[in-house]
C-alpha positions in Angstrom: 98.5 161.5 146.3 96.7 158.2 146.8 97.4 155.6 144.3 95.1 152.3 143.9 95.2 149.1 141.3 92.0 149.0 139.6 91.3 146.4 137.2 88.9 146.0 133.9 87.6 143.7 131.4 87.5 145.0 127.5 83.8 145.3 126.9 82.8 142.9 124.4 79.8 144.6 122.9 78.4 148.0 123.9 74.3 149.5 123.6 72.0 149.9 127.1 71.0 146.0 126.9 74.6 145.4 127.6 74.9 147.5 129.7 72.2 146.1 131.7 73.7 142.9 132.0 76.5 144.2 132.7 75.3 145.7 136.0 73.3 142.9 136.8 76.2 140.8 136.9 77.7 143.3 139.6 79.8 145.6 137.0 79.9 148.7 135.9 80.6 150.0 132.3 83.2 152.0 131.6 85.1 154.6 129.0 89.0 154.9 129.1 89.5 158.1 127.0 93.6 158.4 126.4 95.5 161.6 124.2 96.3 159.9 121.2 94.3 156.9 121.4 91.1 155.7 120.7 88.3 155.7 123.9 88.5 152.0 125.0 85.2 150.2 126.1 85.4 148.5 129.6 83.7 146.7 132.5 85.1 147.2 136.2 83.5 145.3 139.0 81.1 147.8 141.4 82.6 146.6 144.6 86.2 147.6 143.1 85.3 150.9 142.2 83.6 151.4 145.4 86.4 150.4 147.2 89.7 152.9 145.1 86.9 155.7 145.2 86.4 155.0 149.3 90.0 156.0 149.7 90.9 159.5 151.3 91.2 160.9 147.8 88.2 159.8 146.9 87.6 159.8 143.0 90.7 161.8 142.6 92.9 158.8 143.6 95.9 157.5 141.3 94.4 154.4 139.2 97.0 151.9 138.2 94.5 150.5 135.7 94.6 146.5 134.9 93.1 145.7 131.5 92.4 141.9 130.7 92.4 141.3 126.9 94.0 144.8 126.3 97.4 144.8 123.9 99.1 147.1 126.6 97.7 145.6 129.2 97.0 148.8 131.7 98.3 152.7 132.2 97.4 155.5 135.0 93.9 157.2 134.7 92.1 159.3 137.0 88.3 159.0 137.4 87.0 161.7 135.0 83.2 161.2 135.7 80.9 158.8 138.0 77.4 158.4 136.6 74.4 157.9 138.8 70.8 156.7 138.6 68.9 160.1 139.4 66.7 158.5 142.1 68.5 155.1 143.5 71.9 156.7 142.8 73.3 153.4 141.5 76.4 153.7 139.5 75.5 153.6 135.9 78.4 154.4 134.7 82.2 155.3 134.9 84.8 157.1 132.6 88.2 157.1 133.1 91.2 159.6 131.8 94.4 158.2 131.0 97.3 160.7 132.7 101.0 160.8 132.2 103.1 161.3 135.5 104.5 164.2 133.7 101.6 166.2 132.4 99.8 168.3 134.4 95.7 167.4 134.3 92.8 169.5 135.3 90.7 168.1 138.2 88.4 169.7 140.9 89.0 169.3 144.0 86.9 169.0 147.5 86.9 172.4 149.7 87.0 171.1 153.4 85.7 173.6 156.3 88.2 173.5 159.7 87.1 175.3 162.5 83.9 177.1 164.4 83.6 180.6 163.0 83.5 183.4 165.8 80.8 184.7 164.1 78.5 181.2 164.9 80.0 180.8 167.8 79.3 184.0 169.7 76.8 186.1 167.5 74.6 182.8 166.4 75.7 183.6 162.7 75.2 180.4 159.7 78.1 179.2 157.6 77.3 179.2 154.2 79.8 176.6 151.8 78.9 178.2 148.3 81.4 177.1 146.4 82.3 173.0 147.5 84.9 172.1 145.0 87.8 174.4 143.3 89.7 173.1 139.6 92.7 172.9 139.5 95.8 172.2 137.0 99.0 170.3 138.9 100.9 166.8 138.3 98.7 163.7 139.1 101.1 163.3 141.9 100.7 166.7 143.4 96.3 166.0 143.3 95.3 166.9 147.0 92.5 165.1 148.8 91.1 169.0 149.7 92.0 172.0 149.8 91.5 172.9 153.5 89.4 176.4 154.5 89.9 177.7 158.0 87.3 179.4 159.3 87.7 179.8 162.9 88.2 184.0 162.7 85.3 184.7 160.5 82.4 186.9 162.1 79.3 187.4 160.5 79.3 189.4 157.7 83.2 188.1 156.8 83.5 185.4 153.9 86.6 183.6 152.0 87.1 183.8 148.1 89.1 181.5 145.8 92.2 183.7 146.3 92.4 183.0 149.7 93.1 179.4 149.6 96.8 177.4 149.3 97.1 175.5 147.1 101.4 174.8 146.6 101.1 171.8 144.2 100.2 173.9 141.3 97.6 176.0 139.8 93.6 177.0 141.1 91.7 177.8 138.0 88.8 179.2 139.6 88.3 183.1 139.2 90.0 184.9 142.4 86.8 186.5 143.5 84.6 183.6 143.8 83.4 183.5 147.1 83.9 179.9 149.1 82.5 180.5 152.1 80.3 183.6 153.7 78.7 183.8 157.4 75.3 185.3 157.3 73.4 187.1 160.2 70.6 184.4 161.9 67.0 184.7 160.2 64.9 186.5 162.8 61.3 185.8 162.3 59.1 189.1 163.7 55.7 189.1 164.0 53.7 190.9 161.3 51.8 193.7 162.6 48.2 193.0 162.3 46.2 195.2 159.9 43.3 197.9 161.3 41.0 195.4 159.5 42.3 192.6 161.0 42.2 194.1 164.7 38.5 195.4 164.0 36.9 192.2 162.9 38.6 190.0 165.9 36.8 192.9 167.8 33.5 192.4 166.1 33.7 188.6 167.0 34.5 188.9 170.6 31.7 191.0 170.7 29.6 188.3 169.3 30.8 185.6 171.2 30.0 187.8 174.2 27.0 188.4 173.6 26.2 184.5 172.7 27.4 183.9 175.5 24.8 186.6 177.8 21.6 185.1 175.9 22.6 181.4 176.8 22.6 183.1 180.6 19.3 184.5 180.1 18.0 181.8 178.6 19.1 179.5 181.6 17.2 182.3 184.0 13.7 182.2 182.3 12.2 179.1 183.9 13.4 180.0 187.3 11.5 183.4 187.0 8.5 181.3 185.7 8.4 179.3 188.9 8.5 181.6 191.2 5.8 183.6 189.9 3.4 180.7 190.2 
């Protein structure tokens, strides 16, 4: 499991104005929820968190968290949630969980797809990921980056459920039959067959245009009769 030093800044006041400032100095505000202690208000720098949550573990990394003015000065967390603006997908806002090396913790984990499925490969099948992240209940050490999903002998019609993944560190928590991945037959698009009304009236209009199109000849013919009367 990837670890990372992470440090924070006790927050000095709390409320959305903070806040504000807060991330218009280039921070982000933070929660450190612990068992047995009180939450603890903080302040991480963005570029920081960008950085520990740009590892291979991504926000499941090991955070040897730094606090400035804190009595104990720092402990391991795991980010529990990363809030986002809803439109610029800024970070709003970040709360950490304070783990013990010993204690097992729930997380969920990234499904990763390996492999070209026979069934896309030879039959023109679509892979669908329906479910793209599993919980599970291990050591923080034992947190995997993903749990992989090979795909490479699924034909259309075939799929994976939680049960089928490996997962040796510890415990998935996600009900057996939930189904990970499926390959579904390619959409063909047929042609609607046109209705008798339909086929009638395009008849009704060629006639039409046909016959338009004899009266502008007979039209053009008139004159020339004329003349050659005279």
């Amino acid at each position: 499991m990837a670890t990372a030093e992470l440090k924070a800044r006790l927050r000095e006041d709390t409320g959305k104005g903070f806040a504000r400032r807060i991330r218009r100095a280039g921070n982000v505000p933070g929660i450190l929820y612990g068992e047995g202690n009180d939450p603890v208000v903080l302040e991480v720098d963005l570029k920081e968190l960008h950085r520990v949550t740009h590892t291979g573990a991504g926000s499941n990394v090991i955070l040897d968290l730094k606090i400035d003015g804190a009595q104990r000065g720092g402990c391991k967390a795991i980010i529990r949630e990363i809030q986002y603006h809803p439109v610029r997908r800024d970070v709003l806002h970040v709360d950490f969980q304070e783990v013990s090396m010993t204690k097992q913790v729930h997380v969920n984990i990234p499904v990763k797809v390996v492999g070209e499925p026979v069934g896309v490969k030879t039959k023109g099948g679509v892979l669908e990921l329906l479910h793209r992240e599993v919980e599970v209940r291990c050591l923080p050490a034992d947190i995997p980056e993903s749990l992989v999903v090979d795909v490479t002998e699924l034909d259309v019609g075939d799929s994976m459920q939680v049960r089928d993944l490996v997962f040796e560190g510890g415990e998935i928590i996600d009900e057996p039959e939930t189904t990970v991945v499926t390959i579904v037959a390619p959409t063909v698009v047929e042609e609607k067959p046109k209705a008798e009304e339909e086929v009638l009236a395009e008849g009704e209009e060629a006639g039409e245009e046909a016959g338009e199109e004899e009266k502008k000849e007979g039209d053009k013919k008139e004159p020339d009769a004329a003349s050659s009367s005279e």
